[in-house]
Structures are given as C-alpha cells and as structure tokens.
C-alpha positions as CSV (number, residue, x, y, z in Angstrom):
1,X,140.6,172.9,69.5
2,X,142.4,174.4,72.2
3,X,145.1,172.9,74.2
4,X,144.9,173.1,78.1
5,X,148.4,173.6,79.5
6,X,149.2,171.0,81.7
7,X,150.0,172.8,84.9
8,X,146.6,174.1,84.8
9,X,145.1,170.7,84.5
10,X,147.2,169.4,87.2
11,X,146.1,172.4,89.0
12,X,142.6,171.8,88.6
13,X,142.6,168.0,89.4
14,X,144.3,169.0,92.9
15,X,141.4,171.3,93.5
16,X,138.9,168.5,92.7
17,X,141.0,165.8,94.9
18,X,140.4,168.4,97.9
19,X,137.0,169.1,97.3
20,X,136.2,165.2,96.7
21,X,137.9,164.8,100.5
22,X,136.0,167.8,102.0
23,X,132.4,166.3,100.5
24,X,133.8,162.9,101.8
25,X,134.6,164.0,105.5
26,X,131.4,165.8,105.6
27,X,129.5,162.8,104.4
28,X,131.4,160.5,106.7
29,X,130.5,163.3,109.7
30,X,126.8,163.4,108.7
31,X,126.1,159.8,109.0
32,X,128.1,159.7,112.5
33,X,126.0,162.4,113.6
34,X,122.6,160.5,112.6
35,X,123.4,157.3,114.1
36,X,124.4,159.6,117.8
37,X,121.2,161.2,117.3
38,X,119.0,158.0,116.7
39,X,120.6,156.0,119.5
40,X,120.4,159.5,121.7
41,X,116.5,159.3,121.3
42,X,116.0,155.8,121.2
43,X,117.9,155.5,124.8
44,X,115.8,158.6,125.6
45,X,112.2,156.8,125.3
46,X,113.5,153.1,126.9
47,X,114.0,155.2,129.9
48,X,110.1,154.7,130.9
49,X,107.9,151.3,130.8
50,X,104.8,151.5,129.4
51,X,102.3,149.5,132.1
52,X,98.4,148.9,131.3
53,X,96.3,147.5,134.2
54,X,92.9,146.4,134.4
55,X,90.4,146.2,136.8
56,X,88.2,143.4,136.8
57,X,85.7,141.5,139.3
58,X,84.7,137.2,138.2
59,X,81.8,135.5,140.3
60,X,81.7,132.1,139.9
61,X,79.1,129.5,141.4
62,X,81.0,126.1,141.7
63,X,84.8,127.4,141.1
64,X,85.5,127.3,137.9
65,X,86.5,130.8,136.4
66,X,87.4,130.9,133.2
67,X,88.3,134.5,131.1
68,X,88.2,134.6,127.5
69,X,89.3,138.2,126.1
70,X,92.6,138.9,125.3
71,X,96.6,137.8,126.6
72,X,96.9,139.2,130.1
73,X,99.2,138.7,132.8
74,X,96.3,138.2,136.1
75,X,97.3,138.3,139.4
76,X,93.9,137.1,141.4
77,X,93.1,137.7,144.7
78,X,91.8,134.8,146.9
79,X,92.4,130.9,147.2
80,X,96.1,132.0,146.0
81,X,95.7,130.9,142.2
C-alpha cells in the first residue's frame, strides 16, 4: 500500500472545499433565480381578470322568478331586485 504524502492530501482537500463552495453558490443562485422567475410570471398573469357574462331573458306570470342552474352573480333589470 502506498502512502499519500500529506501535502498532497491537504492539497487535494483544499481543492474539494472550493469546489464544494462553487457547487453550493451555484445551487444557492439557481434556486433564487426560480423563485424570481415564478413570482415574475405569476405577477405577469394576475395583471388581467378573467370576466364571464351571460345573457339571459326570465318571463314570469304572477312575479315569482326563480333560476336554478349554477352560482351566478345577476344583476336584473326592472322592479330594482
């Protein structure tokens, strides 16, 4: 078995601690980068409201109109109901 002189170790154990903070600073970069980038596009597509209206005509014959079909926010036109 060979011996590895200890310079050489120490050497090589400095190179790693360098690399270990490159590959850490990188890391730490990336993942501030992503989280930019995310809130970037999320900001981005809360800049417009979706809005869905509908169209619809009720007859009724002795005032009572009642609409079964879904959770809408009606505005009526009329007796101001």
């Amino acid at each position: 078995m060979e011996q590895i002189p200890a310079i050489t170790h120490e050497a090589d154990m400095a190179r790693m601690e360098r690399a270990n903070k490159r590959q850490f600073i990188i890391t730490i970069i990336l993942i501030a980068a992503l989280l930019i980038s995310n809130t970037a596009w999320i900001i981005y597509e809360n800049q417009w409201v979706d809005e869905i209206s509908y169209e619809a005509e009720q007859e009724t014959e002795q005032g009572s109109n009642y609409f079964v079909g879904g959770d809408f926010n009606a505005k009526t036109e009329g007796d101001g109901y």
